[in-house]
C-alpha positions in Angstrom: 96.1 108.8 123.3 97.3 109.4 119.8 95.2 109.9 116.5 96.4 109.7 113.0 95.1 111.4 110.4 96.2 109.4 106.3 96.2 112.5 103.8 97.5 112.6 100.4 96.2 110.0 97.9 94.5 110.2 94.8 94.1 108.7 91.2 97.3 109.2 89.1 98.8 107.6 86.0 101.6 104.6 86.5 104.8 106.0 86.5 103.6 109.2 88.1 104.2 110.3 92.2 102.4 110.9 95.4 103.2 112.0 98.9 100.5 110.7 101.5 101.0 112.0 104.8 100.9 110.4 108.5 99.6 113.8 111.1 99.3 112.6 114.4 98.0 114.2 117.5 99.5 113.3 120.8 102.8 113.9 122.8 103.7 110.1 122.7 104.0 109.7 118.7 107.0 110.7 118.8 108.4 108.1 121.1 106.6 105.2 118.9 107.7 103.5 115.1 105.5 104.1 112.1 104.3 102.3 109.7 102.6 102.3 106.3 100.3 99.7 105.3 98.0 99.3 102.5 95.1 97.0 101.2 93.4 96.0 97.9 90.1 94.2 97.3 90.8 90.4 97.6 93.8 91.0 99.9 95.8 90.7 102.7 96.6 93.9 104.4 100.5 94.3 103.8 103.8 96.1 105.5 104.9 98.7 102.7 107.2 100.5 104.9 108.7 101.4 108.7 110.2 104.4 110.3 111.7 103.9 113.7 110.9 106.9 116.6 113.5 109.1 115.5 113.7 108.3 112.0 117.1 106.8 111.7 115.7 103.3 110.6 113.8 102.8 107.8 112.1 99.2 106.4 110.8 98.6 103.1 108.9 95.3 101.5 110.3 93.9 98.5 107.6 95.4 96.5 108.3 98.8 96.9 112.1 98.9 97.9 113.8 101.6 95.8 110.7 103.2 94.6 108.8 104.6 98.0 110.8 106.3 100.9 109.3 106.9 104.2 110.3 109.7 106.5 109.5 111.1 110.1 109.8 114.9 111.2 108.9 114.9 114.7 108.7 118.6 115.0 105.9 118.4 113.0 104.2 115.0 114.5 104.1 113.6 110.4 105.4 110.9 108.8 105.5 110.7 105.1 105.4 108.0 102.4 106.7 109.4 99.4 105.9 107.1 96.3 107.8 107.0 92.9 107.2 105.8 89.6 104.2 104.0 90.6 102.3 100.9 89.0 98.6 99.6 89.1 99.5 97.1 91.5 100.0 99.7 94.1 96.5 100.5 94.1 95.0 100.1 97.6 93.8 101.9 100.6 97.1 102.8 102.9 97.0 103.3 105.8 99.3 104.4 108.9 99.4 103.1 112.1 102.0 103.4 115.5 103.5 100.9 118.0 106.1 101.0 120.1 109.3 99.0 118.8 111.1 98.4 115.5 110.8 100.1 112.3 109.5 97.1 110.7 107.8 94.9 109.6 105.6 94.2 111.8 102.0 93.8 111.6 99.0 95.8 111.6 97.5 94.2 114.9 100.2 95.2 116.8 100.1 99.0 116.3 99.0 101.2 119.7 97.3 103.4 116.8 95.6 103.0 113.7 94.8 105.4 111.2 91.5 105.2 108.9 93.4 105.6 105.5 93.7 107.0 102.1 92.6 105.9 99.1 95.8 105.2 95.9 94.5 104.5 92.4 97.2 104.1 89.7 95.9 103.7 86.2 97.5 102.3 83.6 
């Protein structure tokens, strides 16, 4: 059984940065891909980004390609969404969650593991 614990967001400024955090319990994460997800009022939930079990391969929508970067450190069961220059349109609750397979994309009914998310405002 593996839990995942989203830690990291908060209200910030467009243009500013923020690190959410992935912690997961359980000896099987590390065998498994991550993924960050996120969802606004009125939307679909949508693929942000993907790390593959050991962290070599990474996936990135369109929509945030070049501006977030996703990382996994086993050692420390915790993968990390690192977010730059951010916009108002990436407000949304993100969430991470843990499958077994590719870095991405994939979608969110197909994780093993879900986590209960984090709240990212961006003002204007």
């Amino acid at each position: 059984q593996v839990q995942l614990v989203e830690s990291g967001g908060g209200l910030v400024q467009a243009g500013d940065s923020l690190r959410l955090s992935c912690a997961a319990s359980g000896r099987t994460f590390s065998s498994r891909a991550t993924g960050w997800f996120r969802q606004s009022p009125g939307k679909e939930r949508e693929f942000v980004a993907g790390v593959s079990w050991n962290g070599r391969n990474t996936y990135y929508a369109d929509s945030v390609k070049g501006r977030f970067t996703i990382s996994k450190d086993n050692a420390k069961n915790t993968v990390y969404l690192q977010m730059t220059n951010l916009i108002p349109e990436d407000t949304a609750v993100y969430s991470c969650a843990a499958r077994a397979g590719r870095a991405g994309p994939w979608r969110w009914e197909e994780a093993d593991y879900w986590g209960q998310g984090t709240q990212v405002t961006v003002s204007s």
